[in-house]
C-alpha positions as CSV (number, residue, x, y, z in Angstrom):
1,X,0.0,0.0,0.0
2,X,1.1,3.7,-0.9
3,X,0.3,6.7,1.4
4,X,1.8,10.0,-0.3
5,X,2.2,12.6,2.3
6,X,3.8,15.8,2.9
7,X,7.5,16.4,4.2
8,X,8.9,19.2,6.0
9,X,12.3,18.8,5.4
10,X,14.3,16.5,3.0
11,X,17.7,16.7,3.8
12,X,19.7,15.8,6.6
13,X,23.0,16.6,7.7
14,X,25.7,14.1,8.7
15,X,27.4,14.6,11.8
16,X,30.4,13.9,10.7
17,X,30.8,14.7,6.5
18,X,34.1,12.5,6.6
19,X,31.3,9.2,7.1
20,X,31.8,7.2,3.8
21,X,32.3,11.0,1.9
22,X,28.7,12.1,2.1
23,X,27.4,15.2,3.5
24,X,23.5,15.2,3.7
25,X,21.2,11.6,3.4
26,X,17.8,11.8,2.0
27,X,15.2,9.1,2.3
28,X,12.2,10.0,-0.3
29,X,10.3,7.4,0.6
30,X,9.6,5.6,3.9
31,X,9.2,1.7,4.3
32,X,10.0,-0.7,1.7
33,X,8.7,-3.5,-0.1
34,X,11.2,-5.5,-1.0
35,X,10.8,-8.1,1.9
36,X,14.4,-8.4,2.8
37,X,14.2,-11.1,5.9
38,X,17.3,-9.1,8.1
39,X,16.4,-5.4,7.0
40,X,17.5,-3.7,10.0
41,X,15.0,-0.7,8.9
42,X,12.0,-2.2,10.5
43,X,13.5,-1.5,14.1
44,X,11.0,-0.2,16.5
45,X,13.6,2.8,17.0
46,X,12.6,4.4,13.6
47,X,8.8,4.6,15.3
48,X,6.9,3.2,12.0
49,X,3.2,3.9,13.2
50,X,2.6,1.1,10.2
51,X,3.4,-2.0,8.4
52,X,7.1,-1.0,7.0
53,X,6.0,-2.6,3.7
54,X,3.2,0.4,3.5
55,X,5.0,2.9,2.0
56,X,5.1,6.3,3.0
57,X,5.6,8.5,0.1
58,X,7.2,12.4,0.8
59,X,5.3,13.9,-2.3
60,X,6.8,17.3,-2.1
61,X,10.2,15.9,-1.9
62,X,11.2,17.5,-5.3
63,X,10.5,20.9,-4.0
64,X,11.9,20.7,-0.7
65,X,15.2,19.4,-2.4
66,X,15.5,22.1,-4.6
67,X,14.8,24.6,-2.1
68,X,17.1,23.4,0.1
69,X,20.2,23.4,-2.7
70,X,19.2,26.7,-4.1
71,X,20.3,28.1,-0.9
72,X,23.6,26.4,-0.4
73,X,27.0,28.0,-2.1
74,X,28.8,24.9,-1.9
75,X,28.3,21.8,-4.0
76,X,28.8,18.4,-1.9
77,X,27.7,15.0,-2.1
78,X,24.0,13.7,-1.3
79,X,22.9,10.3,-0.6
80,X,19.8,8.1,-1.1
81,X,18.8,4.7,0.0
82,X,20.3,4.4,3.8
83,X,16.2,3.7,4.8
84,X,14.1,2.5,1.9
85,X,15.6,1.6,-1.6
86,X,15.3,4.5,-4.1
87,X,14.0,2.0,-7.0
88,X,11.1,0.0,-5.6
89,X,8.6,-0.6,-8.1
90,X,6.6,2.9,-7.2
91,X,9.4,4.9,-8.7
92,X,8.7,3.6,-12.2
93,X,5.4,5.5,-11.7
94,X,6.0,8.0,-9.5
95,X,10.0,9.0,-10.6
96,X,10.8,11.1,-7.6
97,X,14.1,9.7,-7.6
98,X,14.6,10.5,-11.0
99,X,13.3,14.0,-10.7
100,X,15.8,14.5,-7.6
101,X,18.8,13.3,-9.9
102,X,17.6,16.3,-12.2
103,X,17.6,18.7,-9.6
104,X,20.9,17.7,-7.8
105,X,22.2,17.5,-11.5
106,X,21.1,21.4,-12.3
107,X,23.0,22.6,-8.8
108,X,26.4,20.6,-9.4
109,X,26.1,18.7,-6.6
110,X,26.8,14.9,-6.4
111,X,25.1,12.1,-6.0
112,X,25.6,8.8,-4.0
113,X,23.1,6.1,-4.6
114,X,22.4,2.5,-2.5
115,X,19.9,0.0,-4.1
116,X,19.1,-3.7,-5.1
117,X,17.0,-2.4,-7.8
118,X,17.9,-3.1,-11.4
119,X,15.9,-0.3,-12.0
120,X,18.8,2.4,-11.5
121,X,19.7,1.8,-15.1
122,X,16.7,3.5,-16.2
123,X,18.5,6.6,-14.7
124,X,21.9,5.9,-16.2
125,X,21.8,8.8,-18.3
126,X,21.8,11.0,-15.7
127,X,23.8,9.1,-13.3
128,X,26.5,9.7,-16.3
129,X,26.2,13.3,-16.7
130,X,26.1,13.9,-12.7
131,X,29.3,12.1,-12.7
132,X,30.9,13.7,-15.3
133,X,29.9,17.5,-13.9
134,X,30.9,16.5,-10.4
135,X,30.9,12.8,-9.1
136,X,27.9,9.9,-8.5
137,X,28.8,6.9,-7.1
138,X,25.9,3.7,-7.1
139,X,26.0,1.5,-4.1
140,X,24.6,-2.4,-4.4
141,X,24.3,-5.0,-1.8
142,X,25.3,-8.3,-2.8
143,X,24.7,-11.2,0.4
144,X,24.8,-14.6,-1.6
145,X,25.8,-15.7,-4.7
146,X,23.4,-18.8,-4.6
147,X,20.5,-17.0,-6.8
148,X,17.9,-20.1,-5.0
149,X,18.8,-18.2,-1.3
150,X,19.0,-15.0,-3.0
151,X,14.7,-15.5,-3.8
152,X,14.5,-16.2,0.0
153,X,16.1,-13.7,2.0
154,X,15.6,-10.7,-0.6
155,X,12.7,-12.0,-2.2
156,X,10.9,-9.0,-3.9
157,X,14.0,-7.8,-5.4
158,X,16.1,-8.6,-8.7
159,X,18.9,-11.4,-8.0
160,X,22.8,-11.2,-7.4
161,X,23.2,-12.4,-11.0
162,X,21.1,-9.5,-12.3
163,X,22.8,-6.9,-9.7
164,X,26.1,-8.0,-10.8
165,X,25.3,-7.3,-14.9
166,X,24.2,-4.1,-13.4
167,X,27.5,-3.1,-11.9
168,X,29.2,-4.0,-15.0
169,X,27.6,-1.6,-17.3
170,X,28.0,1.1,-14.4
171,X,31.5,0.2,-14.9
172,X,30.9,0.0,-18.6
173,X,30.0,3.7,-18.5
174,X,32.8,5.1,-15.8
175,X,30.6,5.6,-13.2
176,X,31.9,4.2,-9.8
177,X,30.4,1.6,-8.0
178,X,31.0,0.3,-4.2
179,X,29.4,-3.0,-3.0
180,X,28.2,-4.2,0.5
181,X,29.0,-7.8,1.8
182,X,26.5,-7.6,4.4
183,X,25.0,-9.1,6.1
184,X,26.8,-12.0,6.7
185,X,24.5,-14.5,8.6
186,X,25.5,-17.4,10.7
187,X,25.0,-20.7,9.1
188,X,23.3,-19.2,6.2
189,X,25.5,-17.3,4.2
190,X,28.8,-17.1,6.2
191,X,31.0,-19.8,3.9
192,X,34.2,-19.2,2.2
193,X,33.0,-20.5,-1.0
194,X,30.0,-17.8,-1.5
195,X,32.3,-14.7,-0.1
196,X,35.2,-15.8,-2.4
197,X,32.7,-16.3,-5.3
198,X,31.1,-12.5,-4.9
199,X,34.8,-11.2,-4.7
200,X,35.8,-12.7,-7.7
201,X,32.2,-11.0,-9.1
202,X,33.3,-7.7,-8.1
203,X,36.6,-7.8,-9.3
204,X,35.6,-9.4,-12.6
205,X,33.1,-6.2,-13.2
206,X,35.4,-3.7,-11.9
207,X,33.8,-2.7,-8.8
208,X,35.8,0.2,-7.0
209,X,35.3,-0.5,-3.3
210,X,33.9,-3.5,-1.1
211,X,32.5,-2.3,2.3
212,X,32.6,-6.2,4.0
213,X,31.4,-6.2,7.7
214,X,33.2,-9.3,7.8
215,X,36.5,-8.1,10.0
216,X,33.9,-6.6,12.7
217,X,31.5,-9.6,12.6
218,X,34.3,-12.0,13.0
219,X,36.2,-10.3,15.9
220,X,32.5,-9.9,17.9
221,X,32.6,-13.9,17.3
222,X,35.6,-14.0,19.3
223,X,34.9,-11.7,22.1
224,X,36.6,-8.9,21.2
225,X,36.2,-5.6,18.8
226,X,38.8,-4.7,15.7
227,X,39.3,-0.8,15.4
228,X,41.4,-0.3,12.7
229,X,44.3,2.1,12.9
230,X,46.6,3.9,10.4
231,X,49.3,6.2,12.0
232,X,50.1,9.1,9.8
233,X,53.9,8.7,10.0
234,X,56.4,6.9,8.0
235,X,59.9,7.8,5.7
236,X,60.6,7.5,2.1
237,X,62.6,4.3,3.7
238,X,61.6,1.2,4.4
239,X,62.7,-1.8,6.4
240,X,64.3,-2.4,10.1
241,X,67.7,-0.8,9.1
242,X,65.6,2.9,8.7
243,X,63.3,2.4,12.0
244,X,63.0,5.2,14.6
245,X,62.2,5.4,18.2
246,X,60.8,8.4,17.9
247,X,59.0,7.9,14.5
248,X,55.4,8.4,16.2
249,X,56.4,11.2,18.1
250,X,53.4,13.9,18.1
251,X,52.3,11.9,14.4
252,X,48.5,12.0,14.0
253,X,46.5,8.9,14.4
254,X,43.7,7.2,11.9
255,X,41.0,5.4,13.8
256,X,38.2,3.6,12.2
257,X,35.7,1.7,14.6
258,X,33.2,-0.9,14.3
259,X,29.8,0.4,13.9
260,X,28.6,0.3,17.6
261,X,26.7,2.5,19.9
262,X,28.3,6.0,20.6
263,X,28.9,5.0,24.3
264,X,31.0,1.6,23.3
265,X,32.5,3.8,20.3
266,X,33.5,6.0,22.4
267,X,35.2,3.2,25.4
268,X,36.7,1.8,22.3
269,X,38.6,4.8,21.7
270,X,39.4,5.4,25.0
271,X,41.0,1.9,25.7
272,X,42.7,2.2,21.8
273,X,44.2,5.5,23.3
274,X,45.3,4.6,26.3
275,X,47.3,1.4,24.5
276,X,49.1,3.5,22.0
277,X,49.9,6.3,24.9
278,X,53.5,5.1,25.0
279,X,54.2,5.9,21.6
280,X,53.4,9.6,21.5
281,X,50.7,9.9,19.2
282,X,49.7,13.4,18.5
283,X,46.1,14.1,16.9
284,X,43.5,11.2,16.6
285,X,40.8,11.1,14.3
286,X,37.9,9.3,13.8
287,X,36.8,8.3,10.0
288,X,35.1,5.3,8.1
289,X,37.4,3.2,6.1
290,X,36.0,5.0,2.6
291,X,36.9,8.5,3.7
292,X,39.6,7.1,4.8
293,X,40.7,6.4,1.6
294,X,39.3,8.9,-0.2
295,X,41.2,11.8,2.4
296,X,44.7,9.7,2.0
297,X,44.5,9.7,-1.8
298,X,45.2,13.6,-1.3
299,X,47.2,13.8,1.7
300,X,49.9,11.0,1.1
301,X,49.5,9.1,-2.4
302,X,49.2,12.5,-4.3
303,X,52.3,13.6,-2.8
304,X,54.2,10.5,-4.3
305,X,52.9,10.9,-7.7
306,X,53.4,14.4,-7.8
307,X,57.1,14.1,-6.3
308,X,57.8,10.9,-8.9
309,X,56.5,12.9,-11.5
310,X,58.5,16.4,-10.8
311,X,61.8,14.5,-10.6
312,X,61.2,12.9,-14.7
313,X,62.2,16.4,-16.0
314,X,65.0,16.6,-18.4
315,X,66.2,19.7,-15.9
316,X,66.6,17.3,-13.0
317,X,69.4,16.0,-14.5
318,X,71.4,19.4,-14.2
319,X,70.2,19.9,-11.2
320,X,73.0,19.9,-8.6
321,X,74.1,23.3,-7.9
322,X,70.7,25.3,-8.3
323,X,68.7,23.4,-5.8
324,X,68.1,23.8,-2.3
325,X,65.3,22.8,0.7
326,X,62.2,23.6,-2.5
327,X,64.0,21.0,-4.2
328,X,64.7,19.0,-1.6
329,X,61.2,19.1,0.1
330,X,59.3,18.4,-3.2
331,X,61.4,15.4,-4.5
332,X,61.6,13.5,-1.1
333,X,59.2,11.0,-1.5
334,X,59.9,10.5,-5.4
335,X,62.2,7.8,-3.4
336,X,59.4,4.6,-3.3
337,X,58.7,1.6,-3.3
338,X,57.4,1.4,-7.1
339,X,55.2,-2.6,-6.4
340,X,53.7,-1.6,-3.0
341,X,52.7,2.2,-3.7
342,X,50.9,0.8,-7.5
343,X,49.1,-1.7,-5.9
344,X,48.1,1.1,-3.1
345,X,47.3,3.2,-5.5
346,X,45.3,0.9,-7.4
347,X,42.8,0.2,-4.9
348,X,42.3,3.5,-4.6
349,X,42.4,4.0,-8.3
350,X,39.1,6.7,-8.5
351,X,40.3,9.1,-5.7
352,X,43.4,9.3,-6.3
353,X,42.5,10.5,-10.3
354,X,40.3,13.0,-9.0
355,X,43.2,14.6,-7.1
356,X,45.1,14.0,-10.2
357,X,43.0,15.7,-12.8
358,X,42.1,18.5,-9.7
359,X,45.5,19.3,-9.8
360,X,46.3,19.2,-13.7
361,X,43.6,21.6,-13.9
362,X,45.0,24.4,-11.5
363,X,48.1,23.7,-13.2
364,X,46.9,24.4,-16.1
365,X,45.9,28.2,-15.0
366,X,49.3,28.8,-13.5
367,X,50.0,28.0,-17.4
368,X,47.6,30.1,-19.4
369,X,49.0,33.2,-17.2
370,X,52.9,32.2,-18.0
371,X,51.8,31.5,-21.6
372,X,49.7,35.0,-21.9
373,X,52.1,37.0,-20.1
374,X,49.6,37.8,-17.7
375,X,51.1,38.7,-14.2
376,X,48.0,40.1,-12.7
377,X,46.4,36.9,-12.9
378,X,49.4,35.0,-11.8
379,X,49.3,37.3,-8.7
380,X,46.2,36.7,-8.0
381,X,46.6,32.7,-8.3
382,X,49.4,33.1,-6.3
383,X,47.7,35.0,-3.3
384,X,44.9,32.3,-3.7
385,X,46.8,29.5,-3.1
386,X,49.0,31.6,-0.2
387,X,45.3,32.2,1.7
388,X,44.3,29.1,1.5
389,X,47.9,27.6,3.0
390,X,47.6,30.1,5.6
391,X,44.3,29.4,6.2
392,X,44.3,25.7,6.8
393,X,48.0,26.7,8.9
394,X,45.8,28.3,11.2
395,X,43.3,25.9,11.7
396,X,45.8,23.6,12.2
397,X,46.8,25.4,14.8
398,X,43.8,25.9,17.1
């Protein structure tokens, strides 16, 4: 059953932006009919005054959307599908999806979507142009590769074997696709054989990212909780011969914790804190493992490429005698570890090209000015990039 009912708001705000990349979630509808036996959606916490297969439909969603981006100066990214699938079989009718995708398309903003439905390909057209003005990224669950259980647990839905072809013409045209093992259920769909079998599925269609519960899930089993950890410290050196005492002196610290309660989130970090004390970690912060990623593609891999890239001029090989600490400080990680930083790289393949083509663009201005002649817009590119240093200097600093 379909109820279509007013909204007063669309939008909503993560409280932390750096959670999988994504700054506001929308939900346009409310319930869902695809009958999937471990939705967690149907909890009485969400208050559903009705069956959660009666759908609530948020009517006006279209022209709260727009109302809310028309007043924002800064594009970002916007997700769908966190509650109730964006393609259930009312959107063929009804198309509020689709008429959101226009209006986040018009705005620049971008545009993550998480389904089942192989009805996002009816949208592919504008999924491709909303990646190519700023980014879109589809999201698919994927829980068993036997199509038989498939019927059963997500029964009002299309198959993995269907989901899968639909990832690979995502792929097919550019657009970036992430996929959820989850959730893995005890004596049901926890083997080796059907995880290894959608891997090999993901990789075969070119899937960019595979958020897998399974680390968390399997640590619970054993009475304990895995909070993963990346300490923001290293050398262009490798190996016990180059190790330090003092390497994570005042370094920052990357935490990402199982998705818990904020109370045991929170003891979790206290305890992972108070382990690591003795090795002098500076700043900590908290992210998922996808912004992450997404962050480090810009703070540490673009670095490398930038430095390897610098040092392939034919001037570098006169260099001795004209160079100082710019040199010195630009070409110090050109120094790697070519097999290990590729395959890092690699399987962060799509952030790391936006930074990429990012920063061939602003090179390309510092260009146009040196080619033109034009020192008044050099200046001013100049001072731009000097605020925005000094800027970020100073928020580092408070």
């Amino acid at each position: 059953m379909l109820e279509l009912v007013p909204a007063k708001s669309i939008l909503a705000r993560n409280k932390d932006p750096r959670w999988f990349g994504i700054d506001y979630q929308m939900n346009l509808y409310r319930g869902c009919c695809h009958g999937c036996i471990y939705c967690d959606s149907r909890s009485s916490c969400y208050q559903f005054a009705h069956p959660f297969e009666d759908v609530e439909v948020k009517r006006n969603a279209p022209e709260l959307l727009e109302a809310a981006l028309r007043s924002k100066r800064k594009p970002c990214m916007i997700s769908t599908g966190s509650m109730s699938d964006p393609y259930m079989h009312c959107e063929e009718t009804l198309r509020l999806t689709r008429r959101c995708l226009e209006i986040i398309l018009r705005y620049g903003f971008g545009a993550v979507l998480l389904t089942k439905s192989d009805r996002v390909l009816r949208d592919i057209d504008l999924l491709d142009e909303i990646n190519r003005a700023s980014k879109c990224v589809v999201q698919m669950t994927l829980t068993t590769a036997d199509e038989e259980l498939c019927r059963i647990v997500e029964p009002n839905v299309c198959t993995t074997k269907r989901r899968v072809e639909v990832l690979e013409e995502l792929h097919r045209r550019g657009i970036p696709t992430v996929v959820w093992l989850s959730p893995v259920l005890p004596f049901i769909n926890d083997t080796e054989e059907n995880i290894s079998a959608l891997l090999s599925e993901c990789v075969r269609v070119g899937v960019k990212g595979i958020v897998c519960e399974r680390a968390f899930e399997l640590a619970r089993e054993h009475g304990f909780y895995f909070v993963g950890a990346h300490p923001m410290a290293g050398t262009q050196f490798s190996g016990y011969a180059h190790s330090r005492a003092d390497l994570f002196q005042g370094a920052p610290l990357v935490l990402v914790p199982p998705a818990v309660d904020d109370a045991l989130k929170l003891e979790l970090l206290g305890q992972v804190r108070e382990m690591v004390r003795p090795l002098g970690f500076g700043k900590f912060s908290v992210t998922s493992a996808a912004e992450h990623d997404r962050v480090i593609a810009f703070t540490s891999q673009l670095a490398h490429v930038v430095s390897n890239a610098y040092v392939t001029s034919p001037t570098a090989q006169v260099h001795h005698g004209f160079s100082a600490g710019s040199y010195r400080d630009l070409t110090r990680v050109a120094h790697l570890n070519p097999q290990m930083w590729s395959e890092l790289m690699i399987d962060d393949a799509d952030a790391l090209a936006f930074e990429i083509d990012h920063l061939i663009d602003s090179l390309g201005a510092y260009s146009r000015a040196l080619k033109d002649r034009d020192q008044r817009y050099l200046e001013n590119l100049l001072a731009e990039g000097d605020r925005i240093k000094r800027a970020l200097d100073d928020e580092a600093s408070h």
